[in-house]
C-alpha positions as CSV (number, residue, x, y, z in Angstrom):
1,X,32.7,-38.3,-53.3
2,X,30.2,-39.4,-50.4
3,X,27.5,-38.0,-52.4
4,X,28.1,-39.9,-55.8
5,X,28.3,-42.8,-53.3
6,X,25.1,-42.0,-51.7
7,X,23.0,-41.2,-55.2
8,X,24.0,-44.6,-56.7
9,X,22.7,-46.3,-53.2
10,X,19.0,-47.8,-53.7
11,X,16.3,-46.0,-51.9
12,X,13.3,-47.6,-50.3
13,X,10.2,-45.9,-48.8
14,X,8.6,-47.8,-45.9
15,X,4.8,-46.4,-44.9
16,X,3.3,-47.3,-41.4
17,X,0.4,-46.5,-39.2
18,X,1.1,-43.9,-36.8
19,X,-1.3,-43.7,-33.4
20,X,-0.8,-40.8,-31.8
21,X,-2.2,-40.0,-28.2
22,X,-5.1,-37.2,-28.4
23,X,-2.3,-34.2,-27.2
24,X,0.1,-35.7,-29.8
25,X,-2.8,-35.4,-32.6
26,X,-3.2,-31.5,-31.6
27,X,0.8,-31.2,-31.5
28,X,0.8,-32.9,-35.1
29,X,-2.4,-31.1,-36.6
30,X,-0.7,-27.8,-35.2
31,X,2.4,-28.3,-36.6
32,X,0.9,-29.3,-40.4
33,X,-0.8,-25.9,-39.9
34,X,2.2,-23.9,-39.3
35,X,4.0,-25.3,-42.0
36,X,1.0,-24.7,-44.0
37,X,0.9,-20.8,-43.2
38,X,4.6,-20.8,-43.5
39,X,4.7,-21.9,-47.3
40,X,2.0,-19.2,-48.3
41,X,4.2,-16.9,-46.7
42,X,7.4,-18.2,-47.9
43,X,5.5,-17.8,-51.3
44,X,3.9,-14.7,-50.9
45,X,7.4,-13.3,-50.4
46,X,9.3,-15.3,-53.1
47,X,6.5,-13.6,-55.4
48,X,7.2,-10.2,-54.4
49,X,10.9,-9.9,-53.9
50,X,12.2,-12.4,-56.5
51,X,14.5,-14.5,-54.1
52,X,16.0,-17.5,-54.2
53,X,16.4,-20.7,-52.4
54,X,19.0,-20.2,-50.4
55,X,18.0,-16.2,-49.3
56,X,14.5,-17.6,-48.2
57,X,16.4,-19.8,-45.6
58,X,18.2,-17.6,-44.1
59,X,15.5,-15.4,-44.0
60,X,13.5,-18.4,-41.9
61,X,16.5,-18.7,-39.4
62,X,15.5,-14.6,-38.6
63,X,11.9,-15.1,-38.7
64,X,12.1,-18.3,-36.2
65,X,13.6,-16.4,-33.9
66,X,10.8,-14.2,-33.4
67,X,7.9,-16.4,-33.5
68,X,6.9,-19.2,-31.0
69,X,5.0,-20.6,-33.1
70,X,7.8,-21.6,-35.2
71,X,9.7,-22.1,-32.0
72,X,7.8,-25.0,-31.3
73,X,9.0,-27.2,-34.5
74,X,12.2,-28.3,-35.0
75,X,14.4,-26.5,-37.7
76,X,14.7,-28.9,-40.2
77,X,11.1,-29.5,-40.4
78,X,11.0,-25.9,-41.5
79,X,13.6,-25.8,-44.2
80,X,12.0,-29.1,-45.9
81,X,8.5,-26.3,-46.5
82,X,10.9,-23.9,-47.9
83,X,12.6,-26.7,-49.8
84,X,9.4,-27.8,-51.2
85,X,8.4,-24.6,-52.2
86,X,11.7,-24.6,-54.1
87,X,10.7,-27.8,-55.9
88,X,7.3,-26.6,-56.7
89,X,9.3,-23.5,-59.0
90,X,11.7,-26.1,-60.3
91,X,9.2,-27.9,-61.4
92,X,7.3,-25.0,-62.9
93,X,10.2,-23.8,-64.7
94,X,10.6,-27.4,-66.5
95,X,6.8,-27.5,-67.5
96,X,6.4,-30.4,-65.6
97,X,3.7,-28.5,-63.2
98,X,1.5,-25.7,-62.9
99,X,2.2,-22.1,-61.4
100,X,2.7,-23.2,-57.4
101,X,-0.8,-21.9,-55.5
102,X,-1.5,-21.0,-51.8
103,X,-2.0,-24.0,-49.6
104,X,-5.6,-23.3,-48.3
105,X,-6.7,-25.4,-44.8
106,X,-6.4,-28.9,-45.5
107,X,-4.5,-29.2,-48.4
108,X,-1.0,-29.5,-46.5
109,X,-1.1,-32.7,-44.9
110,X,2.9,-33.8,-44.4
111,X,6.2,-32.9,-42.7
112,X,9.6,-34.3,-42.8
113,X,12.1,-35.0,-40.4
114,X,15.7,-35.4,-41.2
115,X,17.4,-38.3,-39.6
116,X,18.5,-36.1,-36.6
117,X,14.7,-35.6,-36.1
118,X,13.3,-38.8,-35.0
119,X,14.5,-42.5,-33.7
120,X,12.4,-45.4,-34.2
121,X,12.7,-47.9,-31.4
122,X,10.0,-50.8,-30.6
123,X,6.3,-49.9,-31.6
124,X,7.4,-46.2,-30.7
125,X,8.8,-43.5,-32.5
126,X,10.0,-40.2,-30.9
127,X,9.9,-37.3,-33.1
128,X,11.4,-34.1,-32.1
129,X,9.0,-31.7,-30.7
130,X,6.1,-34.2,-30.3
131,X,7.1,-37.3,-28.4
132,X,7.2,-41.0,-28.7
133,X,4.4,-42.0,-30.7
134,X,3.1,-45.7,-31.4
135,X,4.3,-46.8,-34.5
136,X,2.8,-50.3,-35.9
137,X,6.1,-51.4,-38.2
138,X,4.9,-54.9,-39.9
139,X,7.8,-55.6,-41.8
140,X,11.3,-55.2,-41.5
141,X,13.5,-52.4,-41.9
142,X,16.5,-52.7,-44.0
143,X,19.2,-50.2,-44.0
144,X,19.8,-46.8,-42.8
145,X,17.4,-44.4,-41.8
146,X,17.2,-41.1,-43.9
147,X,14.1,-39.5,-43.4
148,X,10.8,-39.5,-42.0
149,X,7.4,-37.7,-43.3
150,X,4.4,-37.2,-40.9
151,X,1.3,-37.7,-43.1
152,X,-2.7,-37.2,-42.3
153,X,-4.9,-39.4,-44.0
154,X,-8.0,-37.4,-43.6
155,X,-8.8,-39.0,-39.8
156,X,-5.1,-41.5,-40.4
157,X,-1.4,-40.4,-39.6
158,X,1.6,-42.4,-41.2
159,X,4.9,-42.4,-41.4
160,X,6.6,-42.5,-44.2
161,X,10.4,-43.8,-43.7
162,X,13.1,-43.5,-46.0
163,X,16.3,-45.6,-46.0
164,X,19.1,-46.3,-47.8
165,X,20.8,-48.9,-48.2
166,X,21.0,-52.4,-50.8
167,X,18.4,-54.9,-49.5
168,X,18.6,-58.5,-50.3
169,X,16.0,-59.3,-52.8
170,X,15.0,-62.4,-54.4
171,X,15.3,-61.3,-58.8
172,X,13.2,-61.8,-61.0
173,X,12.2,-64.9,-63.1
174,X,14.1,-65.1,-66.8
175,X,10.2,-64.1,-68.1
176,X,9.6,-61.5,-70.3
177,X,6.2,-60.6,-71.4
178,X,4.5,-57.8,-73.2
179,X,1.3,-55.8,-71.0
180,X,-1.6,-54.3,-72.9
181,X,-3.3,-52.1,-70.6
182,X,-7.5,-51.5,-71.3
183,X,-11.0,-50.5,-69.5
184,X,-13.1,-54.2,-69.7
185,X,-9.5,-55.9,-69.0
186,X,-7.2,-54.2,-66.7
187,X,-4.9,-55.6,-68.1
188,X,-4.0,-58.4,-71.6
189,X,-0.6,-60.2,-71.2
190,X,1.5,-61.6,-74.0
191,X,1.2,-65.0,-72.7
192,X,-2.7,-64.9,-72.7
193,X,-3.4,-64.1,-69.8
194,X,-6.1,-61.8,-68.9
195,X,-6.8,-59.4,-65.8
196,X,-10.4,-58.2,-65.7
197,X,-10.9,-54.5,-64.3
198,X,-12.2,-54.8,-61.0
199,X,-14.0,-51.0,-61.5
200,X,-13.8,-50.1,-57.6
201,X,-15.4,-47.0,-58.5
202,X,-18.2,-48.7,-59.7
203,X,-18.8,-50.2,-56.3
204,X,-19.2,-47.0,-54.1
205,X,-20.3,-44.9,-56.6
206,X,-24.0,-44.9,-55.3
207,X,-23.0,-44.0,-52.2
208,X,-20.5,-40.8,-52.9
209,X,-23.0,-39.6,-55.0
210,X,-25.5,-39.3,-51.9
211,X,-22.9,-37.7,-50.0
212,X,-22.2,-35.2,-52.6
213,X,-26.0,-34.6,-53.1
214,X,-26.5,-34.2,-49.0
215,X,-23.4,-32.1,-49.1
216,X,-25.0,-29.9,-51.1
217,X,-27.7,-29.2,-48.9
218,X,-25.6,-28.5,-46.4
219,X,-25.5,-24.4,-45.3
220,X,-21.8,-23.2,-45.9
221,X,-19.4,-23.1,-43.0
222,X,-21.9,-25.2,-40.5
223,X,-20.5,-28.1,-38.8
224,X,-22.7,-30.2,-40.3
225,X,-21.2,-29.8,-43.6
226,X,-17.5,-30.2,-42.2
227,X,-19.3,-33.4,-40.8
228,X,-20.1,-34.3,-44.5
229,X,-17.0,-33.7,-46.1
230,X,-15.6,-35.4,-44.1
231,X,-18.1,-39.2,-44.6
232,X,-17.0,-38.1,-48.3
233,X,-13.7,-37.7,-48.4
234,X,-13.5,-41.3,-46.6
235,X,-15.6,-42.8,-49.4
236,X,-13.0,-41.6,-51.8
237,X,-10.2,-42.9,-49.7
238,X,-12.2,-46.3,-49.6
239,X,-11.5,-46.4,-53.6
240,X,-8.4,-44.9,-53.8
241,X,-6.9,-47.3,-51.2
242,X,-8.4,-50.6,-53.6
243,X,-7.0,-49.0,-56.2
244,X,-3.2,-48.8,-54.9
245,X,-3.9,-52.3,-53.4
246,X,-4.7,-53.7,-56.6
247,X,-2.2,-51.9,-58.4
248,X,1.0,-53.0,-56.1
249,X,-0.3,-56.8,-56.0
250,X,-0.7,-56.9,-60.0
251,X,2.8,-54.7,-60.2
252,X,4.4,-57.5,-57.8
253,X,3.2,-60.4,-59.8
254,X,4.8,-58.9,-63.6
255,X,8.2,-57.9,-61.8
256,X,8.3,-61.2,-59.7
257,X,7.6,-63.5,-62.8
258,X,9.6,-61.5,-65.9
259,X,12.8,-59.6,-65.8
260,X,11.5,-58.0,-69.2
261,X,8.5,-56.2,-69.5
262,X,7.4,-53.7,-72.1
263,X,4.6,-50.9,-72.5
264,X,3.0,-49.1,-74.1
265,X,3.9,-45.5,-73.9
266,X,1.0,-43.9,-73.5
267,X,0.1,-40.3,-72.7
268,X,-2.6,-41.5,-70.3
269,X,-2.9,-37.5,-69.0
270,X,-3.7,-36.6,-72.7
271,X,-6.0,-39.8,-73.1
272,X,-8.1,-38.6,-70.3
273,X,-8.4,-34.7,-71.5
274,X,-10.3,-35.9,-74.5
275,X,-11.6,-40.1,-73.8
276,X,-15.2,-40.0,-73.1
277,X,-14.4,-42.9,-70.4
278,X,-11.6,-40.9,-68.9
279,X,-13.9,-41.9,-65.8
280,X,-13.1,-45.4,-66.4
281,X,-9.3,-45.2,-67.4
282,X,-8.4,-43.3,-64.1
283,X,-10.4,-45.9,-62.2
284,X,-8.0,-48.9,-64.4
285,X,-5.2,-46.8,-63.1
286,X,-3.0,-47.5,-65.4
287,X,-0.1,-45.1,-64.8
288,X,0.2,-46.0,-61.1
289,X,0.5,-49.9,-62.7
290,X,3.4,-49.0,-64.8
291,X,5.3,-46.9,-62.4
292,X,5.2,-49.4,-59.5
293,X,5.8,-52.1,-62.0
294,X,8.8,-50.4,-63.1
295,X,10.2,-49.5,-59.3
296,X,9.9,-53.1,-58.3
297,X,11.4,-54.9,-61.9
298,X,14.3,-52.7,-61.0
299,X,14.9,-53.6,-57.3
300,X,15.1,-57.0,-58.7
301,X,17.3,-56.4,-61.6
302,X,14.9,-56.5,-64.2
303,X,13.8,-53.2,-66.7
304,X,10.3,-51.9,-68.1
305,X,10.4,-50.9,-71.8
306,X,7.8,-48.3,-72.8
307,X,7.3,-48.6,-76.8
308,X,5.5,-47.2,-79.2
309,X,1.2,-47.7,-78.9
310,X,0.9,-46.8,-82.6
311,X,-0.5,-49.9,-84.8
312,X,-0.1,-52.6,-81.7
313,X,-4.0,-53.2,-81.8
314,X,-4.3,-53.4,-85.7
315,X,-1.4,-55.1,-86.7
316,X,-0.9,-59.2,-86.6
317,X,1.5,-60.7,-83.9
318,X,2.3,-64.0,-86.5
319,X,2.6,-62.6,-89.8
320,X,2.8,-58.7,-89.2
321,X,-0.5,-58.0,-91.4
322,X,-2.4,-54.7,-90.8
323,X,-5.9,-55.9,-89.7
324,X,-7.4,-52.8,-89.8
325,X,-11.0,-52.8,-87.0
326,X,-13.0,-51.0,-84.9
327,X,-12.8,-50.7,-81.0
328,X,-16.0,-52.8,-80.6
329,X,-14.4,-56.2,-82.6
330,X,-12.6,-57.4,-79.6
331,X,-11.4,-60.6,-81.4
332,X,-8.3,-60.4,-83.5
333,X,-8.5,-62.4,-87.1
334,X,-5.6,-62.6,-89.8
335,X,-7.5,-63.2,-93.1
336,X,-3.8,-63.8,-94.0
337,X,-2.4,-66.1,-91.7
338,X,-5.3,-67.1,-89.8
339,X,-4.4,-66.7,-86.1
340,X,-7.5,-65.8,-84.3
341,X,-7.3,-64.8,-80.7
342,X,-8.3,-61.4,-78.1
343,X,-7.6,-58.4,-79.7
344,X,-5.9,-57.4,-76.3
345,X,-3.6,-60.8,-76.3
346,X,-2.9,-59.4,-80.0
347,X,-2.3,-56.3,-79.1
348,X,0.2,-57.6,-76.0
349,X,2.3,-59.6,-78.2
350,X,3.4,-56.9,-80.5
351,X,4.1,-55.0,-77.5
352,X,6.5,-57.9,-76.1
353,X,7.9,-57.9,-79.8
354,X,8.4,-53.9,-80.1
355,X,10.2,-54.2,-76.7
356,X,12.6,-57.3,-77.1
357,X,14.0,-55.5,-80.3
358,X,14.1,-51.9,-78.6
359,X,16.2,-53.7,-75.8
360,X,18.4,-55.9,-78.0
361,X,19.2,-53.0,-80.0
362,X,20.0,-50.7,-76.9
363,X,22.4,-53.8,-75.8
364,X,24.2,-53.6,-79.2
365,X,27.4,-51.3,-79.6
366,X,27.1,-48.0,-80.3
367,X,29.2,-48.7,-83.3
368,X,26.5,-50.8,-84.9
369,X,24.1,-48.8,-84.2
370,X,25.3,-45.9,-86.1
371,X,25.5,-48.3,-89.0
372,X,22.2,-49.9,-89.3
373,X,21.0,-45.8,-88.7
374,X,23.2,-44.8,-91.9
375,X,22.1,-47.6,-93.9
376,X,18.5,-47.3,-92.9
377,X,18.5,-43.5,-92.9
């Protein structure tokens, strides 16, 4: 019963800057790299003896017992890498992911900590195994503390705090408003509204592409090259981190302002397989947009509807009309009704329309909906 209890609790995820003391950074980078040789071999031996979950653990509580390396972490640090490895199959097995891989150096940069695992107290927070590290916590915690995952940001640690618990939150406005999501505008709203694409990428892509051409020149292994990767790898973070920046303000703004609001259900991973400015739809971000925007409508009791792209750019918002044109007419004109406008703001309107009848027809009793489908059908 606890657990159905628990599931149905809301669960927030709280990130902060961690600044560890130089011997707490070797503790930490040591500890990501056991973890990391301890999922390859975790995997390595799932391959080969076809065990489970729940044989692999009590395999680790054997194998800790005999190396100090894995003496020097606390226990549950180690069943979360077995537990993700678990995950990575699950997901597998649904077709949601690829084949899991080997973690090679660098490419396992968390941990987790159960809630016996670390206590947060001030700016410090002592984790088991490592010590009270400074924490900068700029906003308020609310609830009870779950979990907490050590992460490296290339030359940055976080902490990543999970809690559970039913925050007080202001909800949302009685809006509801219909997104069109593009390249030259980020974003078209219903109500007219238009959100140009910043194009971040744009902005530093001179400079990555210096660092990728004096990478190249750089001999293999030397320390000049790790010195390299590592200018490049911060350049990317520089537009990765405007990107989520932009993404959670615009997200805040929607979910604040409309307890309604519909999208279009794109298959943006498709999209970008075959687009020829795949460059420039990753750069718009619109997945992240929609997923955060649909997090945050639901903490304040609003929903997002994903409908059906199909026809929302050709088809008239006032008098339904297929107004059949090409990508480069960006103006929207009904020879029929005459309502000229952007093709995006178009475009966004029958959005808002294809997902104020999806949801009044989900709110209508199951009764009535088997009618309308047996005398439409």
């Amino acid at each position: 019963m606890s657990n159905v209890k628990e599931a149905s609790v809301k669960r927030l995820v709280y990130k902060f800057r961690l600044y560890p003391t130089p011997t707490q950074e070797i503790t930490l980078n040591n500890t990501l790299e056991t973890c990391r040789r301890l999922y390859n071999s975790m995997l390595a031996h799932r391959i080969e003896s076809q065990i489970g979950f729940y044989e692999q653990k009590r395999t680790l509580t054997a194998v800790r017992k005999e190396n100090k390396f894995l003496k020097a972490i606390q226990s549950h640090v180690l069943q979360d890498v077995v537990l993700r490895l678990d995950k990575a199959f699950g997901a597998f097995f649904a077709g949601v992911s690829q084949y899991p891989h080997f973690k090679r150096r660098g490419r396992y940069n968390s941990f987790t900590f159960d809630y016996t695992g670390f206590r947060l107290s001030g700016n410090r927070v002592r984790l088991s195994m490592v010590g009270a590290v400074k924490i900068v916590v700029h906003r308020s915690l609310l609830g009870r503390l779950k979990r907490l995952t050590v992460i490296k940001d290339i030359d940055q640690w976080f902490a990543a705090i999970l809690v559970v618990g039913e925050p007080e939150i202001e909800p949302s406005a009685e809006g509801k408003v219909g997104v069109d999501v593009g390249v030259s505008n980020v974003v078209a709203l219903s109500d007219g509204t238009i959100v140009k694409n910043p194009r971040f990428l744009d902005s530093s892509i001179e400079r990555i592409k210096t660092l990728q051409l004096r990478l190249a020149r750089k001999k293999t292994g030397s320390r000049n090259r790790e010195k390299m990767k590592f200018s490049l790898a911060k350049a990317w973070r520089k537009v990765r981190r405007q990107r989520d920046d932009f993404a959670h303000k615009l997200s805040h703004q929607l979910a604040e302002k409309n307890n309604i609001i519909a999208f279009e259900n794109l298959r943006i991973q498709n999209i970008v397989k075959k687009h020829s400015i795949a460059s420039a739809i990753m750069d718009a971000s619109w997945g992240k947009l929609r997923l955060l925007t649909a997090y945050k409508a639901e903490r304040r009791g609003g929903r997002v509807i994903l409908v059906n792209p199909s026809g929302t750019s050709q088809k008239c918002s006032e008098c339904g009309k297929t107004v059949q044109k090409d990508l480069s007419v960006r103006v929207h004109s009904c020879p029929d009704c005459g309502l000229v406008l952007d093709r995006d703001v178009n475009a966004a309107r029958n959005v808002m329309q294809a997902g104020l009848e999806r949801a009044r027809v989900e709110a209508e009793p199951l009764l009535i909906q088997r009618r309308r489908i047996s005398k439409f059908g």
